[in-house]
C-alpha positions as CSV (number, residue, x, y, z in Angstrom):
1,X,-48.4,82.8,-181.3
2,X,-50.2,84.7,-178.9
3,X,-47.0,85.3,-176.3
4,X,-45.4,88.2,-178.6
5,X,-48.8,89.2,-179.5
6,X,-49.6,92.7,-178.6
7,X,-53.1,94.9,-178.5
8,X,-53.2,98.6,-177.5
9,X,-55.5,99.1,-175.0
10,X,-57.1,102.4,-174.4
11,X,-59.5,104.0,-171.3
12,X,-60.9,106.8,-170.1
13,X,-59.0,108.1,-167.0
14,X,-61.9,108.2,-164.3
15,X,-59.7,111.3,-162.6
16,X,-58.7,113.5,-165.2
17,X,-60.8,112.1,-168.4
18,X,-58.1,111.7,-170.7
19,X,-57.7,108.7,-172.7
20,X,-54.8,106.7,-172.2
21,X,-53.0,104.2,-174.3
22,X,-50.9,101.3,-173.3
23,X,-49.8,98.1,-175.5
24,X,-50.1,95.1,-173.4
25,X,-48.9,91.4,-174.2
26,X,-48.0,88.7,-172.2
27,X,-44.8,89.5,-171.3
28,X,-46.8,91.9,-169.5
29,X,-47.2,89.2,-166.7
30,X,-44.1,87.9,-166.5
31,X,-45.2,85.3,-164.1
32,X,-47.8,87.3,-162.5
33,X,-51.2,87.2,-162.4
34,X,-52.5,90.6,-162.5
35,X,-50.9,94.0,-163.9
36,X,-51.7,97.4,-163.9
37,X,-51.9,99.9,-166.7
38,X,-52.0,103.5,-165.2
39,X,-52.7,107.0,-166.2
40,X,-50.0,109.5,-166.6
41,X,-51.9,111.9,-164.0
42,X,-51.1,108.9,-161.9
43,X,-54.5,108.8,-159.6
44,X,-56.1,105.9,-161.9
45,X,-55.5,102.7,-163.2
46,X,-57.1,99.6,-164.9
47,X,-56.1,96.1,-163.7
48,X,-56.0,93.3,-165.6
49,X,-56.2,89.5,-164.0
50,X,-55.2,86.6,-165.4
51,X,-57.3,83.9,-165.0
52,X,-56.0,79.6,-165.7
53,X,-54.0,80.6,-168.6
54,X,-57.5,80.7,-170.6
55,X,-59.0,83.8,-169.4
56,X,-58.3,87.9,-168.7
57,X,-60.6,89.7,-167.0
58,X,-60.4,93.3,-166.7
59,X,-61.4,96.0,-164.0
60,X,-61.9,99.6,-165.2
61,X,-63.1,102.6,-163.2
62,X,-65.3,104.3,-164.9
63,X,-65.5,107.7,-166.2
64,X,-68.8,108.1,-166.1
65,X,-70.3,106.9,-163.4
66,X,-67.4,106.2,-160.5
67,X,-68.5,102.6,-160.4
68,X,-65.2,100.1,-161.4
69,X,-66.6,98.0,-164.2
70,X,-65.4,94.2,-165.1
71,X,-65.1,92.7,-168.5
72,X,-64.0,89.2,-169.4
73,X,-62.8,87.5,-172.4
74,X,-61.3,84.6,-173.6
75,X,-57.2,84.4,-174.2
76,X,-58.6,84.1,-177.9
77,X,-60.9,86.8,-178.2
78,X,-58.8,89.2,-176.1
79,X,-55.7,88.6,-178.3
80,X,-57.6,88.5,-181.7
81,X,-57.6,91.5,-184.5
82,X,-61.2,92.0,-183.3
83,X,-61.7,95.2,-181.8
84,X,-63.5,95.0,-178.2
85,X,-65.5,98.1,-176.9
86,X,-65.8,98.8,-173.2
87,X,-69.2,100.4,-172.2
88,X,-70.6,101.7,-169.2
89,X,-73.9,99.5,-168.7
90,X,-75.0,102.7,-166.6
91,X,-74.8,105.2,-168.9
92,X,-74.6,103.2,-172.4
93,X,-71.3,104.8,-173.6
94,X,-68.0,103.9,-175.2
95,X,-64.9,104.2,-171.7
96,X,-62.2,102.0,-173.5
97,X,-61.5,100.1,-176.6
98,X,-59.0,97.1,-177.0
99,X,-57.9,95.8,-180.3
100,X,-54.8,96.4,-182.6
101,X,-53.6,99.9,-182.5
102,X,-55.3,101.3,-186.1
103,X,-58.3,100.1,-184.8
104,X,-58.3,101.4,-181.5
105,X,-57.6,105.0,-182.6
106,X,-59.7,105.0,-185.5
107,X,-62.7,104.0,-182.6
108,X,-61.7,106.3,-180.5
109,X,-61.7,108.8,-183.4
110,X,-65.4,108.0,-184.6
111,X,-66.5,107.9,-180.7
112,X,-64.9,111.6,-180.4
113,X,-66.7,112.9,-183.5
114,X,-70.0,111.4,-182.8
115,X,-69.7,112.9,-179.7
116,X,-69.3,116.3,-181.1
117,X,-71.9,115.6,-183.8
118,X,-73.9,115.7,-180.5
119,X,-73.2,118.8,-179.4
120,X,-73.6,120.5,-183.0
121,X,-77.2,119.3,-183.4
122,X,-77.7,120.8,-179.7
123,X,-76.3,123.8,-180.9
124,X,-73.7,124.2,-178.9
125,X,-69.4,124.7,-180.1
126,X,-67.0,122.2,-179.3
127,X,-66.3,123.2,-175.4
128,X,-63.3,121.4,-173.5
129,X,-60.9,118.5,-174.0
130,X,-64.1,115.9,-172.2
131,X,-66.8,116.1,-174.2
132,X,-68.7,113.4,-172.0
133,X,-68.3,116.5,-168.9
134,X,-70.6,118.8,-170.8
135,X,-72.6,116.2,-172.2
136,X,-73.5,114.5,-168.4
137,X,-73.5,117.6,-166.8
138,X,-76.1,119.4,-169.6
139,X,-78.2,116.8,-168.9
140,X,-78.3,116.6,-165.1
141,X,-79.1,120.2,-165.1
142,X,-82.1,119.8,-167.5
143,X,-82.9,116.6,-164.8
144,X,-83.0,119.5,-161.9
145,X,-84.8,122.1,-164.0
146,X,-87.8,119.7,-164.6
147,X,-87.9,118.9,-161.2
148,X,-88.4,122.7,-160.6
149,X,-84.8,121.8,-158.2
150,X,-83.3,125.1,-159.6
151,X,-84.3,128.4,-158.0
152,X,-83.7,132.1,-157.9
153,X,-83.5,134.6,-154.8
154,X,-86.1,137.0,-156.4
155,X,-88.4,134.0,-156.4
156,X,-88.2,133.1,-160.4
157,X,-88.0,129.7,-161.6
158,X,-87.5,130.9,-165.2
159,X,-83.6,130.1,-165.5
160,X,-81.9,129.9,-168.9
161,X,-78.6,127.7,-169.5
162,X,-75.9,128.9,-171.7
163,X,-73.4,126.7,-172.6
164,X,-69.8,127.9,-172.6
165,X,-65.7,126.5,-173.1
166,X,-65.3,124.8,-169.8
167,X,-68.4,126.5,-167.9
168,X,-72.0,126.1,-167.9
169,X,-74.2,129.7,-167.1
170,X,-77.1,129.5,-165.5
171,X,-79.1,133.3,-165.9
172,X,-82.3,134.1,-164.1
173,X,-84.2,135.7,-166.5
174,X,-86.5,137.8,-164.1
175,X,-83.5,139.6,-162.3
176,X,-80.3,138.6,-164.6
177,X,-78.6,136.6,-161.5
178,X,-76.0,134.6,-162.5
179,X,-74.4,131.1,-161.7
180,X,-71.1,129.5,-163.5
181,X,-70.9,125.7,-163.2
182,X,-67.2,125.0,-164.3
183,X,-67.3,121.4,-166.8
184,X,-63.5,121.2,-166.8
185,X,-63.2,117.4,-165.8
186,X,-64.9,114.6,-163.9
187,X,-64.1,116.2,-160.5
188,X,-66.6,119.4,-161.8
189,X,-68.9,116.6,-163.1
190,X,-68.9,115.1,-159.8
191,X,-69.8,118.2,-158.0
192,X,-72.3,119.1,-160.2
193,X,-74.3,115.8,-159.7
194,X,-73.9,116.0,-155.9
195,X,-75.8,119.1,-156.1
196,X,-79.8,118.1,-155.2
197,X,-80.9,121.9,-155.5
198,X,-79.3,125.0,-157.4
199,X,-79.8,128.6,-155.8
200,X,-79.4,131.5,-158.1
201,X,-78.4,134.6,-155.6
202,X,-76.4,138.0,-156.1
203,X,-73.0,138.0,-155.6
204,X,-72.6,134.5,-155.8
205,X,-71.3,134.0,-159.2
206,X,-69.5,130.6,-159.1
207,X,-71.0,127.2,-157.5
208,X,-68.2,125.7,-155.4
């Protein structure tokens, strides 16, 4: 009977990039037609509608790209033992997973270690608690590099990226001019990809 029938839910928080687990039934509705599952940092949530007793449909805001994605499924399908994956069609990644709760965290487990697998086969050490930050932001500096969009003061173009716990360092390898580009959480992420040009100059260590 699917009234009593729960699945654990879990998403990326689009704020603070944690994942965050909630068990949802039924009862969750309780004679309403939409509910909403927060985070714990309390500046997201997902919201689920439900649509002529045959339907759910489910809005999340996305980690990845700040777009607010919708899923459907059936009743059937959403209340099955199947696990169902939540992927930004942007950026072709895993932001949520639904399913009974061994399933769920044994995903998210493999989506966390492939992720890492990544990083080790870039060469670079496991670096903060969002993996996805470094990931996104690695590449949107290599994007800027090969548009020649990052510059030194002493004229060099020649800029080396080392790729640190939390921060990316950006070193100008004419004069040794430094950058940090913190890759604590989505807010860094976003700030980093508002950025159409990066100027290496002295005394200015940290891009804010």
């Amino acid at each position: 009977m699917m009234l009593g029938k729960e699945q654990t839910i879990v998403f990326q928080c689009a704020a603070c990039g944690r994942f965050c687990f909630n068990d949802f039934s039924l009862f969750n509705f309780s004679g309403k037609k939409e509910e909403y599952l927060g985070c714990k940092c309390g500046k997201t949530s997902i919201r689920i509608i439900f649509k002529d007793r045959k339907k759910i449909s489910i809005l999340v805001p996305c980690f990845l790209c700040s777009e607010i994605h919708t899923f459907g499924f059936s009743m059937d399908n959403f209340f099955s033992d199947s696990l169902k994956t939540l992927q930004c069609p942007k950026k072709n990644m895993k932001i949520g997973f639904i399913g009974k709760d061994e399933s769920v965290r044994d995903a998210l487990d493999h989506h966390e270690d492939l992720l890492k697998s990544i990083l080790e086969e870039m060469g670079i050490p496991e670096l903060c608690k969002n993996i996805e930050v470094s990931i996104e932001s690695i590449n949107y500096i290599h994007d800027l590099a090969e548009l020649g969009k990052i510059h030194c003061e002493c004229g060099n173009n020649n800029v080396e990226m080392d790729v640190l716990t939390n921060v990316i360092k950006l070193r100008c390898k004419l004069c040794g001019n430094e950058m940090s580009l913190l890759t604590r959480n989505n807010e860094d992420l976003k700030f980093i990809q508002a950025q159409t040009i990066i100027y290496l100059k002295k005394g200015r260590t940290i891009l804010l």
